[in-house]
C-alpha positions as CSV (number, residue, x, y, z in Angstrom):
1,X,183.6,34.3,162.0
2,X,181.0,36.9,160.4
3,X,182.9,39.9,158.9
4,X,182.4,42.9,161.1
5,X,184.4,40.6,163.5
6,X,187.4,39.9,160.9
7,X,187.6,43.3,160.4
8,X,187.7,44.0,163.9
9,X,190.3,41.2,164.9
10,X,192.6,42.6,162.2
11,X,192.3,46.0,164.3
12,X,193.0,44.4,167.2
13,X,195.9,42.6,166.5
14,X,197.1,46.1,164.8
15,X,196.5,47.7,168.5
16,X,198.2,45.1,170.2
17,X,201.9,45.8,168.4
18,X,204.1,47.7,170.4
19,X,203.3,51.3,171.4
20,X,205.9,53.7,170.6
21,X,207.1,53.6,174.2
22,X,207.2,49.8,174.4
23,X,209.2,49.6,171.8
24,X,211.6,52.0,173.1
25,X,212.2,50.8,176.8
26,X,210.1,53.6,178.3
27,X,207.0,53.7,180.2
28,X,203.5,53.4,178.9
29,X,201.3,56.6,179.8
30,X,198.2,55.5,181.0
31,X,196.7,55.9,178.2
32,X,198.8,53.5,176.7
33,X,197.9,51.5,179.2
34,X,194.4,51.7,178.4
35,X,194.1,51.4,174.4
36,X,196.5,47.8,175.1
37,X,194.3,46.4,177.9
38,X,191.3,47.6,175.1
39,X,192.6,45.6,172.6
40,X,193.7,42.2,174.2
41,X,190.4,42.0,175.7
42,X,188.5,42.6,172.5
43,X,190.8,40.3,170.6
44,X,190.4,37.1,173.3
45,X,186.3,38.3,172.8
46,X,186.4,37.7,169.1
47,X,188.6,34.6,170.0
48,X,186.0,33.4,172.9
49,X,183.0,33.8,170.6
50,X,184.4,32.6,167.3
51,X,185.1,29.7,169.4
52,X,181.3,29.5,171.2
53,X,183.0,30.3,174.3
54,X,180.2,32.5,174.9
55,X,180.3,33.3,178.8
56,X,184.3,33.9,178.5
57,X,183.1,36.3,175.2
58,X,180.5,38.3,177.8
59,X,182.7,38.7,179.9
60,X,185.3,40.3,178.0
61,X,183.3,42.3,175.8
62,X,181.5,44.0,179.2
63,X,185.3,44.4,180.0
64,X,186.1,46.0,176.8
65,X,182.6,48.2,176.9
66,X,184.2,49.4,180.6
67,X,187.1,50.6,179.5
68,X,185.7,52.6,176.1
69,X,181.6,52.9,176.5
70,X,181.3,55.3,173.7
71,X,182.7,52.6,171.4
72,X,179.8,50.5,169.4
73,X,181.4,47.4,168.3
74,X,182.1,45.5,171.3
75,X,178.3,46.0,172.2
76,X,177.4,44.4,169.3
77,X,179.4,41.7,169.9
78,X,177.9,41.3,172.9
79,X,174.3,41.0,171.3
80,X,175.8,38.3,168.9
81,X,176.9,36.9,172.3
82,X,173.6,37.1,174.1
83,X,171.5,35.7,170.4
84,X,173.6,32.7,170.8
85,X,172.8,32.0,174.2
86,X,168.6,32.1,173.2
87,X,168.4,35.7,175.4
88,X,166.6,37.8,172.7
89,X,166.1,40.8,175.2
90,X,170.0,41.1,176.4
91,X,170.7,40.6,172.6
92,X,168.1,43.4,171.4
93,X,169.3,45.4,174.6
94,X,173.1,45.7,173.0
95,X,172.0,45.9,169.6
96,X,169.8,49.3,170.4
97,X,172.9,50.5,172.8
98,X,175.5,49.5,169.5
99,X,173.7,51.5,167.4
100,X,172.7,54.5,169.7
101,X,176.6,54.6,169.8
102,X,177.0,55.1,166.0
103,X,177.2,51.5,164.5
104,X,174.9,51.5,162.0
105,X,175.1,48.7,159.7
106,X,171.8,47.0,159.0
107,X,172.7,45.2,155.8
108,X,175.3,43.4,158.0
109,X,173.3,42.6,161.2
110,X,170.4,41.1,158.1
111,X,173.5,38.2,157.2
112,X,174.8,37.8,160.7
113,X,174.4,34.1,161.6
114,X,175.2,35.1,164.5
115,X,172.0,36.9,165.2
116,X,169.9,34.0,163.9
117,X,168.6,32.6,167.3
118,X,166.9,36.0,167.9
119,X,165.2,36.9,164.2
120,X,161.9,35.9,164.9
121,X,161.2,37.6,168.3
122,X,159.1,40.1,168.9
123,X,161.4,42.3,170.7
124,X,164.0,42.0,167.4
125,X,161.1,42.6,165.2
126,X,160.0,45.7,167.4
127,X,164.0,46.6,167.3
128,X,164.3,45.6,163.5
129,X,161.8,47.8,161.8
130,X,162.6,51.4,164.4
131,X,166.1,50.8,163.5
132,X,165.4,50.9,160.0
133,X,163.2,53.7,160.6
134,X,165.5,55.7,161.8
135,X,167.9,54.5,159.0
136,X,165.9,56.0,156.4
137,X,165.0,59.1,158.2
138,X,167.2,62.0,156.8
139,X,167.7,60.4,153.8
140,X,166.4,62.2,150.5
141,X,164.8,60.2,147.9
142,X,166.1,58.6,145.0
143,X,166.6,60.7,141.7
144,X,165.4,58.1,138.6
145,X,165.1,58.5,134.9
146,X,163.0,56.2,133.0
147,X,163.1,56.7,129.2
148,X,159.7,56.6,127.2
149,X,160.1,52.8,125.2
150,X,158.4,50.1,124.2
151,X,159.0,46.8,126.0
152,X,161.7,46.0,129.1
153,X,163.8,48.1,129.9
154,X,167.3,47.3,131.7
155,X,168.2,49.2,134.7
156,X,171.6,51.2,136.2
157,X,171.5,51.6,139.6
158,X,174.2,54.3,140.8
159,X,176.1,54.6,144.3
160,X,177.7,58.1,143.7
161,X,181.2,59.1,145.4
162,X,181.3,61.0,148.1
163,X,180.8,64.6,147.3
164,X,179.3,64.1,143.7
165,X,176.0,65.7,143.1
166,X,173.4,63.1,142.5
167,X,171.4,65.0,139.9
168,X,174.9,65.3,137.5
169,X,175.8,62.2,138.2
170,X,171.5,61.0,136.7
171,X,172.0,63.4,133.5
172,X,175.9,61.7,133.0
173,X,174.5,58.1,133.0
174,X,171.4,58.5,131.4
175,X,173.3,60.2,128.6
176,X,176.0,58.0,128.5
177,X,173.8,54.4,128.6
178,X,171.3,56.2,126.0
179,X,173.3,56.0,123.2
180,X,174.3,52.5,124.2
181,X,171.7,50.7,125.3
182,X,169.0,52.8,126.7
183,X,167.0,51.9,130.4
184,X,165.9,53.3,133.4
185,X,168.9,54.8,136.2
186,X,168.1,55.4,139.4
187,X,170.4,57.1,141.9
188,X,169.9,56.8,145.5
189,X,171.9,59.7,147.6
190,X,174.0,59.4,150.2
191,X,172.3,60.7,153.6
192,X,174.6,64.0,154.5
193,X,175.0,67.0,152.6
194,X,177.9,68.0,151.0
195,X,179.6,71.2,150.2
196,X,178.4,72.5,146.9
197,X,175.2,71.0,146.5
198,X,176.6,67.2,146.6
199,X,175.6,64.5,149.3
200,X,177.8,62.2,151.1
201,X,177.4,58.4,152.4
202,X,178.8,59.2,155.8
203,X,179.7,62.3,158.7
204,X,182.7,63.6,159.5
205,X,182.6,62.0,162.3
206,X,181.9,58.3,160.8
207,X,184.7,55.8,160.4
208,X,182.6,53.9,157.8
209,X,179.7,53.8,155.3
210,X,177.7,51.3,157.7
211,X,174.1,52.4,156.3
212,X,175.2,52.3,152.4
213,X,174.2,49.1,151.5
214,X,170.9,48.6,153.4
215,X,170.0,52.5,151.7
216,X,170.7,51.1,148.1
217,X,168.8,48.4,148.7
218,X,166.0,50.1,149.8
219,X,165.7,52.2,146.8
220,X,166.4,49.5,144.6
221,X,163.3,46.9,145.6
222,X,161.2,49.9,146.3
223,X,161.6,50.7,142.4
224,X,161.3,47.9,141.0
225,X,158.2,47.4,143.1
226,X,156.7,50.7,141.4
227,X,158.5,50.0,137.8
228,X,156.7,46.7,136.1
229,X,158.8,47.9,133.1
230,X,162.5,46.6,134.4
231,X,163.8,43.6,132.8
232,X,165.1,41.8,136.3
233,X,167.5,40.1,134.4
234,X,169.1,43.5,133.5
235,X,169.7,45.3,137.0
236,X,173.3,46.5,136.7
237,X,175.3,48.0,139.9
238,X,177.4,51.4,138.9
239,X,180.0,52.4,141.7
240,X,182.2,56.0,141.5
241,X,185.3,57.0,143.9
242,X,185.1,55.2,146.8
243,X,181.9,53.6,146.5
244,X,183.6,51.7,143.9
245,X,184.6,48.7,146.5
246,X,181.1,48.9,147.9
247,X,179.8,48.4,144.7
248,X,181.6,45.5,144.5
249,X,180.6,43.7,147.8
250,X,177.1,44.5,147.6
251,X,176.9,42.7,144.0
252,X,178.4,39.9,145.6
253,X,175.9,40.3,148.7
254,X,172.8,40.2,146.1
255,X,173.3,37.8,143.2
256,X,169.2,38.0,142.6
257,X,169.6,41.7,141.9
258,X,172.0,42.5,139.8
259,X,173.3,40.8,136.5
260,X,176.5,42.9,137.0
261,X,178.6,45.2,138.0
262,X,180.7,48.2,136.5
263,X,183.1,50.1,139.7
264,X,185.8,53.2,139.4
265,X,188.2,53.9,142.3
266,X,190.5,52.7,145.0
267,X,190.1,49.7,147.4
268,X,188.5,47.7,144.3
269,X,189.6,44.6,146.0
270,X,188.9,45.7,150.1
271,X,185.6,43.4,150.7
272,X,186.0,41.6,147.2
273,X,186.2,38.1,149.5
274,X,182.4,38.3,149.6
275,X,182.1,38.0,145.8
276,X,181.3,34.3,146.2
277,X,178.9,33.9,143.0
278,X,179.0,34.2,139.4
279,X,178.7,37.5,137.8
280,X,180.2,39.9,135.7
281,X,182.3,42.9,136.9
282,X,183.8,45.5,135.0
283,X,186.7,47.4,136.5
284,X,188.4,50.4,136.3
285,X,191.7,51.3,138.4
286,X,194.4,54.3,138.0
287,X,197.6,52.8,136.5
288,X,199.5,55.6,138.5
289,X,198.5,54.4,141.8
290,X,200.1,50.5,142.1
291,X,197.9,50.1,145.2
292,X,195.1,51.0,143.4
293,X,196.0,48.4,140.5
294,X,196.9,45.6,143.1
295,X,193.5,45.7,144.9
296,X,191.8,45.8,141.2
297,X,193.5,42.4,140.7
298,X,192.5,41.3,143.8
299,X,189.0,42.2,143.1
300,X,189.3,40.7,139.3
301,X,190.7,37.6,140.4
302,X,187.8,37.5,143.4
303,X,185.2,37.5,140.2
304,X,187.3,34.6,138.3
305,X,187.6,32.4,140.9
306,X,183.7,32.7,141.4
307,X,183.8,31.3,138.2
308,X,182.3,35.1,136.8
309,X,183.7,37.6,133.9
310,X,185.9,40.0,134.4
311,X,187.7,43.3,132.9
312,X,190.3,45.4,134.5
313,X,191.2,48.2,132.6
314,X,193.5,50.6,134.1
315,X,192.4,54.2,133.0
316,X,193.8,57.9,134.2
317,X,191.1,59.8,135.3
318,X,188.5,60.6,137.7
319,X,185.0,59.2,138.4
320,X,182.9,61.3,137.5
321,X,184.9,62.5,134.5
322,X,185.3,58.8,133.1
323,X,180.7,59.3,132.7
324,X,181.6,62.4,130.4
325,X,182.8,60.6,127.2
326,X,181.3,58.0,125.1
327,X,185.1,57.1,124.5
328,X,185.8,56.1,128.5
329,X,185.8,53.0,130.2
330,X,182.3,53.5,131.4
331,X,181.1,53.5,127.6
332,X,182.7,50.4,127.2
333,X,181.1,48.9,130.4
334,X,177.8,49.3,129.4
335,X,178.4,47.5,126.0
336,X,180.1,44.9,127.5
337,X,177.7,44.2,130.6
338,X,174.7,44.3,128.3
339,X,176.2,42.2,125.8
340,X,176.8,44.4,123.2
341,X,180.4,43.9,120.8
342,X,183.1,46.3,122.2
343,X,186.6,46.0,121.5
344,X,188.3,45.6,125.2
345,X,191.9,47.8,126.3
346,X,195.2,45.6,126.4
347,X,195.8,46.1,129.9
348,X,192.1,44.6,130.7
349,X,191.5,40.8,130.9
350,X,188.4,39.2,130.0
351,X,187.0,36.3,131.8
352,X,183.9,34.5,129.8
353,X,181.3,32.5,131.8
């Protein structure tokens, strides 16, 4: 089972509980009615094509696209369905209609075994490289600082919260890694604007940051492409606020990128399942907020049984003020990811290779 589809079998079995109504002994509205009828249908779909019962899976999935058209998953479902059977034009035909409907998550569809059958048509290629065209449309370009030095130069690659202001966010790190161990730090922005001059990774009207990773990664090879001066051995992954978790995965997603990776915020722990290989991960949760704290550990303990190195420090304060100080944990990150001598907080634990 690929993990768009865990995600989306958790929310179905969530649908299927009893409604309010149910529970009580009265009537569902018709409504009701639908969203439960939605939700079996797409669970037994996941089900059907987990299991390779891939006609069964069509046919529910066409079911659940009846009932809510507007929705994108289940039509990409139903490409994974159609890839498996060797139909490379059904597949690419639900693929285009999934995204047209909002989902949007190249980085995924790129791992998807699911998809494998179909990767080297000519109708996914033609799909492939317009989807990522439109992608990386309204996105602005990266903001990057690379200090005049002599030799390589390692290099901090920043996914900024939502809201921040990627030009602070540049001078902040650049400052901050400077006086520790000076490189390059590059800062792709998100694709939508944000009130006072920030940007944002997604709309108001998307449920998820679907085009995050496959935009980091873009900027990332394209400037190492054009910046012989990077040691590759040195690419570290920063993530603030609620890019923290993504930071997370997408370290986990690309062990030939990045050495490391240093994340701030909530849901720490939320897709740390996919850190699979060894790295090194410094993190940084609120100590007021014990869900906070509980998906750090989760996302600690992910890194040690990966057999990588961990910190958790637990640390009051926000994102973008823990870039501020040379005292704060993000100080002590860079030290410790670069494998400099730093004297690590009681409440952190320290996993060595």
């Amino acid at each position: 089972m690929t993990p768009i589809r865990t995600l989306c079998l958790a929310l179905a079995l969530a649908l299927t509980s009893l409604t309010p109504s149910a529970a009580q002994g009265l009537p569902e509205t018709p409504q009701q009615q639908k969203d439960r009828e939605f939700a079996l249908v797409f669970q037994e779909g996941l089900y059907a094509l987990t299991n390779r019962e891939v006609p069964r899976a069509i046919q529910l999935f066409q079911r659940a696209v009846q009932l809510y058209p507007e929705r994108p998953t289940a039509y990409y479902n139903l490409a994974c369905a159609f890839s498996i059977q060797g139909k490379p034009e059904d597949s690419v035909k639900y693929l285009r209609l999934a995204f047209e409907r909002g989902f949007n998550d190249l980085a995924h569809m790129s791992r998807d075994m699911d998809l494998d059958g179909i990767r080297n048509t000519p109708a996914y290629r033609q799909a492939r490289g317009e989807l990522e065209a439109a992608a990386l449309a309204d996105v602005p370009p990266a903001l990057s600082k690379v200090p005049a030095a002599e030799g390589k130069l390692p290099l901090y690659v920043v996914i900024h919260g939502d809201q921040d202001q990627p030009a602070a966010v540049l001078e902040r790190v650049a400052a901050t890694t400077g006086a520790i161990t000076p490189g390059a730090v590059l800062v792709p922005q998100g694709p939508f604007a944000a009130q006072g001059g920030g940007r944002a990774w997604r709309s108001q009207q998307e449920q998820g940051a679907g085009r995050l990773e496959f935009i980091v990664m873009e900027r990332v090879r394209a400037f190492l492409e054009a910046t012989p001066s990077i040691d590759r051995q040195q690419v570290f992954l920063i993530g603030l606020g609620f890019s923290g978790y993504k930071a997370v995965s997408i370290a986990g997603h690309h062990p030939d990128v990045f050495a490391g990776v240093y994340a701030h915020g909530p849901l720490l722990g939320a897709e740390a399942g996919e850190l699979t290989v060894k790295t090194r991960a410094y993190l940084v949760v609120d100590p007021q907020d014990g869900g906070q704290v509980a998906s750090g550990v989760d996302a600690r303990n992910a890194v040690v049984d990966a057999e990588g190195a961990a910190v958790l420090e637990r640390w009051s304060g926000t994102p973008i003020g823990a870039l501020a100080d040379g005292e704060t944990p993000f100080a002590r990150a860079v030290a410790w990811l670069t494998g400099k001598p730093v004297e690590l907080p009681n409440a952190g634990a320290s996993v060595p290779f």
